[in-house]
Chimera marker file (.cmm) of the C-alpha trace (Angstrom):
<marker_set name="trace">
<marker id="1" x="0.000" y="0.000" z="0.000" r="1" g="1" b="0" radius="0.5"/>
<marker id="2" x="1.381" y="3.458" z="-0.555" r="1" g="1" b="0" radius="0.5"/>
<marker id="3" x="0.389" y="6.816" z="0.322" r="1" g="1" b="0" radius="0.5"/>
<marker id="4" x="0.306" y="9.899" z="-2.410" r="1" g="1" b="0" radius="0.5"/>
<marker id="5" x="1.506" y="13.537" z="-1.053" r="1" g="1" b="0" radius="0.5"/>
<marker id="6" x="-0.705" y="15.876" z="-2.647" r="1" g="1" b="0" radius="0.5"/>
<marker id="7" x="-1.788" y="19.572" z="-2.537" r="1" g="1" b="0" radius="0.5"/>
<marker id="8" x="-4.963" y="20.371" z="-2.864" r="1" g="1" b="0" radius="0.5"/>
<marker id="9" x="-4.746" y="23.648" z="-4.778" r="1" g="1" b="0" radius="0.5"/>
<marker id="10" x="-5.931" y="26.513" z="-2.751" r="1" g="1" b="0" radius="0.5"/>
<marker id="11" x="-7.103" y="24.339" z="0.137" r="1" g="1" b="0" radius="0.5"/>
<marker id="12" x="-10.161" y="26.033" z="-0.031" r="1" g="1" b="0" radius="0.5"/>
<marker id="13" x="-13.388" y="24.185" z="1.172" r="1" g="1" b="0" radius="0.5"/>
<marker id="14" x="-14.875" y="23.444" z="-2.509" r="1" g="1" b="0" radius="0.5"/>
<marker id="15" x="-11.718" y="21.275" z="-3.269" r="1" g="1" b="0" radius="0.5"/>
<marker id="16" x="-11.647" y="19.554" z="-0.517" r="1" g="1" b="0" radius="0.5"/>
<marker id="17" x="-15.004" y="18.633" z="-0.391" r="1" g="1" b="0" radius="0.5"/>
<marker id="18" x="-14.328" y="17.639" z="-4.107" r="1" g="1" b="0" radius="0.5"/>
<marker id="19" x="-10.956" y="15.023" z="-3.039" r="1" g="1" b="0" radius="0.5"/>
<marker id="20" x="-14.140" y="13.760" z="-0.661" r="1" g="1" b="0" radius="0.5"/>
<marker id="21" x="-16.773" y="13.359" z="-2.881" r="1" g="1" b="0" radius="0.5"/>
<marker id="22" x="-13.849" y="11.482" z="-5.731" r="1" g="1" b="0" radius="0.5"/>
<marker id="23" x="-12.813" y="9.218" z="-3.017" r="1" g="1" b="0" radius="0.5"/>
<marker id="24" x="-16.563" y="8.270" z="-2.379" r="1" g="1" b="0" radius="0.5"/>
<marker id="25" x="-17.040" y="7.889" z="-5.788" r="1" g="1" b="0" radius="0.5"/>
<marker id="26" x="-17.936" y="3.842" z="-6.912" r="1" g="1" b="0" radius="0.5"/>
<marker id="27" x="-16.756" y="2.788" z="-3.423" r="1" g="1" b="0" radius="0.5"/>
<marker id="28" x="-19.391" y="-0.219" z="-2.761" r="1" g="1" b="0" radius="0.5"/>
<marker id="29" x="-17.660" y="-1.863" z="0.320" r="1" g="1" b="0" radius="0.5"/>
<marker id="30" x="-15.533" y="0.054" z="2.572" r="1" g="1" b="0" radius="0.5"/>
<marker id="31" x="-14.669" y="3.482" z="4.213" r="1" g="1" b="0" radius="0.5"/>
<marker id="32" x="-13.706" y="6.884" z="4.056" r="1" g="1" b="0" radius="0.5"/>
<marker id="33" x="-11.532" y="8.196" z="6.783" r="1" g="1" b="0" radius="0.5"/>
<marker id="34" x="-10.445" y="11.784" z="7.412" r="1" g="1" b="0" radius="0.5"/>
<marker id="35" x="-8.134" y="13.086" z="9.542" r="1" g="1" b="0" radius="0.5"/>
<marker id="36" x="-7.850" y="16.454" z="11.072" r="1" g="1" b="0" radius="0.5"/>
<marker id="37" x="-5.091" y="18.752" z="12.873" r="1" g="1" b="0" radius="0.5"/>
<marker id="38" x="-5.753" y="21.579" z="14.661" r="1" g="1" b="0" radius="0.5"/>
<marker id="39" x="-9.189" y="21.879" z="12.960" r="1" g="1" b="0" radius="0.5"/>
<marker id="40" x="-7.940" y="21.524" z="8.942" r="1" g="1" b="0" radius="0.5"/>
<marker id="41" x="-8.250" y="18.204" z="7.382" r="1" g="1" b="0" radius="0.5"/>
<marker id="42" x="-4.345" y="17.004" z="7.002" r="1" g="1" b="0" radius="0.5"/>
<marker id="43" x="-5.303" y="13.635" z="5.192" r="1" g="1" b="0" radius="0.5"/>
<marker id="44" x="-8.275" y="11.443" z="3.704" r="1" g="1" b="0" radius="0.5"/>
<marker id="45" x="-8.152" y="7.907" z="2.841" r="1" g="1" b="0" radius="0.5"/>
<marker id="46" x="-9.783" y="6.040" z="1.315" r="1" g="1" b="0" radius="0.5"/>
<marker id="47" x="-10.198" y="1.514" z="2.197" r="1" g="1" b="0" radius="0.5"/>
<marker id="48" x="-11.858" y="0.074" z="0.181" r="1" g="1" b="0" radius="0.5"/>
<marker id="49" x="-13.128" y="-4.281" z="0.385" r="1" g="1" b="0" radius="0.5"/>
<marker id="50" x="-13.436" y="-6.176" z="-2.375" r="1" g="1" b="0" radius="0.5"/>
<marker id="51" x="-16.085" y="-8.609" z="-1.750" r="1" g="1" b="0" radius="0.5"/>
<marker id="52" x="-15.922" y="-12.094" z="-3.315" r="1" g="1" b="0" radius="0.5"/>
<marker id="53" x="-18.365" y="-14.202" z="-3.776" r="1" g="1" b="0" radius="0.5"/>
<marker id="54" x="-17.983" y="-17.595" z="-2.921" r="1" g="1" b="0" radius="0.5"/>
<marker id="55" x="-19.277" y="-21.124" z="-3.620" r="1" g="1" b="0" radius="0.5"/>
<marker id="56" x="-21.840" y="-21.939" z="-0.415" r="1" g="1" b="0" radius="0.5"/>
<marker id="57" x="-23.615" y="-24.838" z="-2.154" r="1" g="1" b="0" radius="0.5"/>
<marker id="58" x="-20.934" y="-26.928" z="-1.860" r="1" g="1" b="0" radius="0.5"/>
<marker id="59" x="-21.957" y="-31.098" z="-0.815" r="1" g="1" b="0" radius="0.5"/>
<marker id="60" x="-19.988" y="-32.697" z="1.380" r="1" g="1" b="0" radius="0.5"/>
<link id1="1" id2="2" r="1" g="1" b="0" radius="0.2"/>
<link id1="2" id2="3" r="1" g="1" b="0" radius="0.2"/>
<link id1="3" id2="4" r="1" g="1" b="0" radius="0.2"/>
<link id1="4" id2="5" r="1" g="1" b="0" radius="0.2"/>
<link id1="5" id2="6" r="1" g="1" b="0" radius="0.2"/>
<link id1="6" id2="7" r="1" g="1" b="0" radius="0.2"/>
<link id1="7" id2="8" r="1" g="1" b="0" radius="0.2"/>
<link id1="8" id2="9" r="1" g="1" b="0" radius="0.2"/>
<link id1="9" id2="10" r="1" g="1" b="0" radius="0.2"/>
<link id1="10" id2="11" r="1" g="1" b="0" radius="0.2"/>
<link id1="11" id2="12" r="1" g="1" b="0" radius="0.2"/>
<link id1="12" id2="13" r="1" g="1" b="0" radius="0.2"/>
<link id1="13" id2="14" r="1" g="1" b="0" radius="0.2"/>
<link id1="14" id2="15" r="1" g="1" b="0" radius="0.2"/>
<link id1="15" id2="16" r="1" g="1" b="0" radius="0.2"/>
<link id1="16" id2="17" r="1" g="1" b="0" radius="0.2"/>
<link id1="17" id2="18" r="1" g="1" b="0" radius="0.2"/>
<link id1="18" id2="19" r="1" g="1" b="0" radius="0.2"/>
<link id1="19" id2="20" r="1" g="1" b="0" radius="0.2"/>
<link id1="20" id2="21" r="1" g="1" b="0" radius="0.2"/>
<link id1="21" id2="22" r="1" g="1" b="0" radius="0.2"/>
<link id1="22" id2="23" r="1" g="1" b="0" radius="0.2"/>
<link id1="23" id2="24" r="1" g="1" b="0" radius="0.2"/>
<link id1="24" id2="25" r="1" g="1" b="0" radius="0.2"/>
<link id1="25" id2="26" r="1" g="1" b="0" radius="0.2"/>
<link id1="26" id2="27" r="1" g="1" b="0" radius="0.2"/>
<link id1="27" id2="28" r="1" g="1" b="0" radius="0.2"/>
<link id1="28" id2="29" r="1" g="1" b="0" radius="0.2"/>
<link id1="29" id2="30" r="1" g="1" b="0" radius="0.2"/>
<link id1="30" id2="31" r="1" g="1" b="0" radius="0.2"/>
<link id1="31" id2="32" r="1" g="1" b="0" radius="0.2"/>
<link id1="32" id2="33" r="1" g="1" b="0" radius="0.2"/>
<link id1="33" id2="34" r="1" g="1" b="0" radius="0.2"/>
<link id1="34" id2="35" r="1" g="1" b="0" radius="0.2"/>
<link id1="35" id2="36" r="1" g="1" b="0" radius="0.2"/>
<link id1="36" id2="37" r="1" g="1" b="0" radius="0.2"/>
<link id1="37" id2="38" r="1" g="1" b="0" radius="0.2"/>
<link id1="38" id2="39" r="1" g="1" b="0" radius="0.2"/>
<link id1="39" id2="40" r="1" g="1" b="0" radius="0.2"/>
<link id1="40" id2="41" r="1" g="1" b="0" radius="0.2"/>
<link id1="41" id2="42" r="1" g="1" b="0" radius="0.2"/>
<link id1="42" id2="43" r="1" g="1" b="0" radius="0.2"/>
<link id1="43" id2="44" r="1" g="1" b="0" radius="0.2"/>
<link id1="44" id2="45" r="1" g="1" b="0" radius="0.2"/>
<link id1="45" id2="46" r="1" g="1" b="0" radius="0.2"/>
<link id1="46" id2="47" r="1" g="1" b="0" radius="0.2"/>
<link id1="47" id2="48" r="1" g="1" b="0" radius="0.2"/>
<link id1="48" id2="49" r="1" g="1" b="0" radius="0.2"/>
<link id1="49" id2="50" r="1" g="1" b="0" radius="0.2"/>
<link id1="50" id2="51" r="1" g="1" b="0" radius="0.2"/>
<link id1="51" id2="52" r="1" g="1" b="0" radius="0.2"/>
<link id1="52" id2="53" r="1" g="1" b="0" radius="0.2"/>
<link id1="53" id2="54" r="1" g="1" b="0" radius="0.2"/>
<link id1="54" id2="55" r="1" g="1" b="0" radius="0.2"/>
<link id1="55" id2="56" r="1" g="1" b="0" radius="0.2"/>
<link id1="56" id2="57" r="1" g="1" b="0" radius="0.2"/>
<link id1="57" id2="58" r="1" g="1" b="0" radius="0.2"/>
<link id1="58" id2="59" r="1" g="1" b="0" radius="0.2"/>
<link id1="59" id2="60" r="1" g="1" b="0" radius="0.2"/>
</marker_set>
């Protein structure tokens, strides 16, 4: 897993809410986590599951 340093230009509200709404974007199973220092959000990331569906018919 690797992280990505990256300025938001501006760091105005309207961007960030933007990084928010693109890392909610298609995300079916998992979270959103965002951290803040000293009341400005330093970081969001993003986990996401990938669900697979397995074989529970199986006969023993």
């Amino acid at each position: 897993m690797s992280a990505t340093l990256q300025k938001i230009d501006g760091s105005d509200e309207a961007s960030i809410l933007q990084e928010i709404q693109t890392a909610l974007r298609n995300l079916r199973f998992g979270s959103v986590e965002i951290t803040v220092h000293n009341g400005q959000i330093v970081q969001i990331e993003r986990k996401e599951k990938i669900r697979l569906q397995g074989n529970n018919n199986r006969q023993a």
